[in-house]
C-alpha positions in Angstrom: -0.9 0.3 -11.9 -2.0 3.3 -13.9 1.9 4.5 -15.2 1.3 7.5 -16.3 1.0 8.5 -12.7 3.5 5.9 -12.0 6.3 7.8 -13.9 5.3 11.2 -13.1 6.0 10.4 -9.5 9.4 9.0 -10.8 10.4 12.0 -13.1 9.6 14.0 -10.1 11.4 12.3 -7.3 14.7 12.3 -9.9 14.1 16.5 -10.4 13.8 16.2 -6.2 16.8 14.5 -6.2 18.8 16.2 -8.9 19.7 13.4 -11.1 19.9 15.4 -14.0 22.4 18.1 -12.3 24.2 14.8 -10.5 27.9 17.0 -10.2 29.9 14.5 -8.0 28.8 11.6 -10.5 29.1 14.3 -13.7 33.4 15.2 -12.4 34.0 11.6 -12.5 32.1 9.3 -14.8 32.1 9.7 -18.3 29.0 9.3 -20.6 30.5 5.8 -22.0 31.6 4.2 -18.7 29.8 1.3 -17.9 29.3 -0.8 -14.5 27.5 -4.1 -13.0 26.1 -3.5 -9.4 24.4 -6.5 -7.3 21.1 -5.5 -5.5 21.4 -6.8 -2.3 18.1 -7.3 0.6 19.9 -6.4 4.2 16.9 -8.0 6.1 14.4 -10.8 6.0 11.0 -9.5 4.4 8.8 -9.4 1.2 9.5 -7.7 -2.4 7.0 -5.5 -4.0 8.1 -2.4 -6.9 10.2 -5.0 -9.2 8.9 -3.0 -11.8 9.1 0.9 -10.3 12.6 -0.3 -9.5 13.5 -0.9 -13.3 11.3 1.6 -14.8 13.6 4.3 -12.7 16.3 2.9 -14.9 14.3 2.5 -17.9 13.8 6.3 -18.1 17.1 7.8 -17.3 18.2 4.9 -19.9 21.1 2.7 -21.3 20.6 0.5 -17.8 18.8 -3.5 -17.5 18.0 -4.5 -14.1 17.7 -8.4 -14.2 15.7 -9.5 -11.1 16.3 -13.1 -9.2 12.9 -13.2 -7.4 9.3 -12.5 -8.4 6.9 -9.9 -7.1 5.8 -10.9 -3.7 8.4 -13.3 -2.7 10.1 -13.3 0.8 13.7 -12.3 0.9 16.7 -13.1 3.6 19.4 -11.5 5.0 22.3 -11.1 2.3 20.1 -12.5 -0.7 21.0 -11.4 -3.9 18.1 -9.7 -5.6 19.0 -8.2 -8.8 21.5 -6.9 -11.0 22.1 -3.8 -12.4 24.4 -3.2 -16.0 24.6 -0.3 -17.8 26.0 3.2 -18.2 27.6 3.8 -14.6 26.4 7.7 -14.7 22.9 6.4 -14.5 22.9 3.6 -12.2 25.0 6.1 -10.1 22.4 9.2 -10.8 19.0 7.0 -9.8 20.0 4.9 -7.4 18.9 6.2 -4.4 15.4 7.1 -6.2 15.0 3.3 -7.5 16.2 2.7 -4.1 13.8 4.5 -1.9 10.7 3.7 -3.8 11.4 0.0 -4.1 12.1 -0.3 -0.3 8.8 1.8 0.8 6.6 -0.4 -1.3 8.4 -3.7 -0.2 8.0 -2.0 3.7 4.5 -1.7 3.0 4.1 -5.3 1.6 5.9 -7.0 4.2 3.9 -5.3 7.5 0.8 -6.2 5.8 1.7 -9.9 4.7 2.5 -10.2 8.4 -0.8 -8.6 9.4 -2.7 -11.0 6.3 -1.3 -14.2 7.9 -2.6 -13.7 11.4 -6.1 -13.9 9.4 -5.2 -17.4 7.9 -8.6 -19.5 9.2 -11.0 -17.1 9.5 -13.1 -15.5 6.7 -11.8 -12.2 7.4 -10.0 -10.4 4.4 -7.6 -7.4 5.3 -8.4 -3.4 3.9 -6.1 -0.9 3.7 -7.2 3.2 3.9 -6.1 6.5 2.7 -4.2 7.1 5.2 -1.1 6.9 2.8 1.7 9.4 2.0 0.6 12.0 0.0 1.6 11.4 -3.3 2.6 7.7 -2.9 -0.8 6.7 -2.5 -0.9 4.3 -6.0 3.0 2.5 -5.0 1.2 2.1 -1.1 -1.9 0.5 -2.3 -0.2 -1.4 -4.7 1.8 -2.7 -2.0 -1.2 -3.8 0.4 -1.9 -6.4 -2.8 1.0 -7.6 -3.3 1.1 -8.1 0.9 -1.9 -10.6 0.5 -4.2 -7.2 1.6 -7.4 -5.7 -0.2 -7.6 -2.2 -1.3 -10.5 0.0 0.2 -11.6 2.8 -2.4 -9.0 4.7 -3.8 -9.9 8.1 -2.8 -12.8 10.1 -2.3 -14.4 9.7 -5.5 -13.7 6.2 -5.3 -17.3 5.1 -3.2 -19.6 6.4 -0.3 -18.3 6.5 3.4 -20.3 8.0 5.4 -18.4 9.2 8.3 -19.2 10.6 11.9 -18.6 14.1 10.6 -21.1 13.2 7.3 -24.2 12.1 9.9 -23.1 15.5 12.0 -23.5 17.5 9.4 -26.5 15.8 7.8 -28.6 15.7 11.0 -28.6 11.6 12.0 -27.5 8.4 10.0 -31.2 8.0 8.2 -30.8 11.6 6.8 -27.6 10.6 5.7 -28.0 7.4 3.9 -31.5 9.0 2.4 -29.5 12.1 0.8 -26.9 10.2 -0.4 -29.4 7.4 -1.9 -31.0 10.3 -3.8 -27.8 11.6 -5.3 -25.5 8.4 -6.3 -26.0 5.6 -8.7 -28.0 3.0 -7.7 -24.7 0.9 -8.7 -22.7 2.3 -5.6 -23.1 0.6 -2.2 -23.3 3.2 0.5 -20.8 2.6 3.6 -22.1 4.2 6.8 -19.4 4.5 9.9 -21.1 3.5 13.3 -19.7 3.7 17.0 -22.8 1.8 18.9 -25.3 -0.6 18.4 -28.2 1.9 18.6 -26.5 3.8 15.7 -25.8 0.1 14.0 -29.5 -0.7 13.8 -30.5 2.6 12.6 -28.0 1.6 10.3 -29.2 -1.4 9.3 -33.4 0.1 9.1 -32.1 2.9 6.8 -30.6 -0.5 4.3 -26.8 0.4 4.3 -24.9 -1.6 2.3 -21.6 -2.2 4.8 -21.4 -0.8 8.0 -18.2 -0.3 9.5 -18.0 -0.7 13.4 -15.6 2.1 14.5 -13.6 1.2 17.3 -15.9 -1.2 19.3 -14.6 -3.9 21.7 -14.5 -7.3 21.5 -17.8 -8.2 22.8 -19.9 -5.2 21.0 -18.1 -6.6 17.5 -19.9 -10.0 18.2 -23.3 -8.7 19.0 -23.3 -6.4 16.4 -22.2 -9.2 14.0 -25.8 -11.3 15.6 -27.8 -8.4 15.1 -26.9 -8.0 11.9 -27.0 -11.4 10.5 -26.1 -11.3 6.9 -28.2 -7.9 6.1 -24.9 -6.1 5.7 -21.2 -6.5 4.9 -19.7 -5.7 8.3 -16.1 -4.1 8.4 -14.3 -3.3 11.5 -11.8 -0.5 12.2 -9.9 1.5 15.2 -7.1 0.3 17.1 -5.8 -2.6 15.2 -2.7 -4.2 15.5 -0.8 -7.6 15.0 -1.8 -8.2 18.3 -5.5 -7.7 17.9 -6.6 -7.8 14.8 -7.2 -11.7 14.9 -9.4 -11.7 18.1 -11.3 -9.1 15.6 -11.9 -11.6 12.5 -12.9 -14.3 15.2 -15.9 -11.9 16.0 -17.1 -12.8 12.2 -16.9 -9.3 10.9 -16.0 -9.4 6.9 -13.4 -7.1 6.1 -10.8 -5.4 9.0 -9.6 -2.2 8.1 -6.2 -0.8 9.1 -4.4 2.1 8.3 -1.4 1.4 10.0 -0.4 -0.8 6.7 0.8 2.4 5.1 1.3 5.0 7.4 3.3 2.6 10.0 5.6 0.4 8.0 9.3 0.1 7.8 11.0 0.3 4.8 12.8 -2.7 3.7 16.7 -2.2 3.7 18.1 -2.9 0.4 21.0 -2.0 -0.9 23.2 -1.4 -4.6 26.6 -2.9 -3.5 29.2 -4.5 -5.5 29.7 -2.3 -8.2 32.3 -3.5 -11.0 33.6 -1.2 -13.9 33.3 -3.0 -17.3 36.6 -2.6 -19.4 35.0 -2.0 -22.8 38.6 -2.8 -24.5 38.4 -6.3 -23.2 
């Protein structure tokens, strides 16, 4: 992860929050108490943000988060995570911040492990979108890795998509693909959105690189995945779920494309719990 953006959305969340004005935590803790505080998972699912969780910490300072499982590791009910020691003003002052960024990522991780291991057997691999919270979008995407996902491009910059509004505005799907062939480096791969078989082959005559098949059913997936035979990486999106999605890799599309992974999970319920004063005259 890039953490220069990283910390900027922590700084900001903190200002959000008012950790640096924190008056109930200000009347009664002084600058040398100290604590120990247990991180605690409340439910069964995976970790992600070990490291957004502690860097929280890192930056209000004087506090080491110790963490008993790795990155990506499923959690139960009641496991102890983590521990927290350090000055009890900050532990106190970014909890919920370190809190609400560790359990969004690790909600995001565990919906798309879930949705990753209904691929298990097929040659399908799992894409997120941007269809993430504004803002959040490098913690999300993280996420879908960590998950047992892929990540889609980044943002817009990121690669050509050509979308049904792009072939509107451009006059057809050949128009579009030509124009855009003209303008990008020959090192991008040009992605063209279809809805039909018609527009698939025009698709496939105008040499895109993937094609993504936008809500089709079953049966239109696998005869676009025979008409296409190899000539282009086929990615399917529109209306998947944990129900569907592995119907849709047994179709033999490549990638399956869902953006449900980080605009539909739950975050994980974690909690700080256990907190102990440390008696610095002992």
């Amino acid at each position: 992860m890039n953490w220069l953006v990283v910390d900027e959305i922590i700084k900001n969340a903190l200002v959000e929050d008012g950790a640096y004005d924190d008056i109930t935590t200000n009347s009664i803790m002084s600058k040398d108490d100290t604590c120990t505080v247990d991180l605690i998972a409340k439910e069964e699912g995976i970790i992600a943000g070990i490291e957004v969780f502690r860097r929280v910490f890192t930056l209000l300072g004087n506090v080491e988060v110790e963490f008993l499982v790795n990155e990506g590791d499923k959690v139960s009910y009641s496991q102890l995570i983590g521990k927290i020691k350090g000055s009890t003003k900050n532990v106190l002052t970014g909890e919920r911040v370190a809190l609400n960024l560790i359990q969004r990522m690790s909600g995001v991780a565990t919906l798309t492990r879930k949705f990753a291991d209904k691929l298990d057997g097929t040659k399908a691999k799992l894409l997120d979108t941007r269809k993430t919270t504004p803002g959040l979008r490098i913690l999300e995407k993280y996420s879908v890795t960590v998950g047992g996902g892929c990540n889609h491009r980044y943002n817009l910059a990121d690669g050509v998509l050509i979308k049904d509004n792009h072939i509107d505005a451009a006059g057809g799907i050949t128009q579009a693909i030509e124009m855009a062939r003209k303008s990008v480096s020959f090192v991008r791969k040009l992605e063209v959105e279809v809805e039909s078989l018609e527009q698939l082959q025009e698709a496939l005559e105008a040499k895109a690189d993937i094609i993504m098949l936008d809500n089709m059913d079953l049966a239109t997936m696998k005869k676009a995945v025979e008409l296409t035979n190899g000539r282009a990486i086929l990615e399917a999106s529109g209306n998947v779920s944990l129900d569907t999605i592995r119907d849709i890799a047994l179709t033999g599309v490549d990638y399956i494309s869902s953006g449900s992974l980080t605009h539909s999970y739950t975050a994980l319920d974690l909690s700080m719990k256990n907190l102990k004063r440390i008696d610095i005259y002992n």
